[in-house]
C-alpha positions, -999 to 999 in steps of 0.1 A, spaced: 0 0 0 13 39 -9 4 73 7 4 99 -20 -5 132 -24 -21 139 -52 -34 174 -69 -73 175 -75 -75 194 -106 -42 185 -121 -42 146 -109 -5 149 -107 10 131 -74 40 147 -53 76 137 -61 94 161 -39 88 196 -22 92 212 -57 80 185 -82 51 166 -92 50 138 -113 24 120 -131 34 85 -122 24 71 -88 55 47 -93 73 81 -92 56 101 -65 68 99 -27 53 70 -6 42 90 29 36 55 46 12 67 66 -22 95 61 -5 118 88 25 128 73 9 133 39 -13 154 55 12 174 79 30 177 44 5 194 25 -5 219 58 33 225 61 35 235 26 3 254 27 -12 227 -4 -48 228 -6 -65 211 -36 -47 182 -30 -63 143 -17 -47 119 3 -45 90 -19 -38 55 -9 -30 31 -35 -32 -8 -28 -8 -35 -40 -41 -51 -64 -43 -18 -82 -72 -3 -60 -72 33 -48 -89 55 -24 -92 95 -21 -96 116 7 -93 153 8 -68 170 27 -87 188 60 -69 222 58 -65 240 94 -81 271 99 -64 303 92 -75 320 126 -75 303 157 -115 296 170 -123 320 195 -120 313 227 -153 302 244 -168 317 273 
């Protein structure tokens, strides 16, 4: 099974910080949802899925939950 990040509109998965790459065979393997996802709010990417991609040839997509710009207000 592979973690990739891959670009909604584009479909394009992530190689490295600066390059994306059309093949998955290509792309970087994230082993695990968090760190695609702690990628891609690092790096401020935000039309981008996590995709997971299973050894039969079956695949799954999630979007990437963005953080909030502002902090929620405190309650009182």
């Amino acid at each position: 099974m592979k973690i990739l990040l891959q670009h909604k509109r584009t479909l394009q998965y992530v190689q490295t910080v600066d390059a994306w790459t059309r093949h998955e065979s290509n792309a970087h393997d994230f082993s695990h949802s968090q760190g695609a996802i702690d990628f891609a709010h690092h790096y401020n990417l935000t039309d981008v899925y996590v995709t997971v991609k299973f050894p039969d040839g079956d695949w799954s997509s999630v979007p990437v939950p963005m953080k909030p710009l502002l902090p929620p207000r405190a309650r009182l």
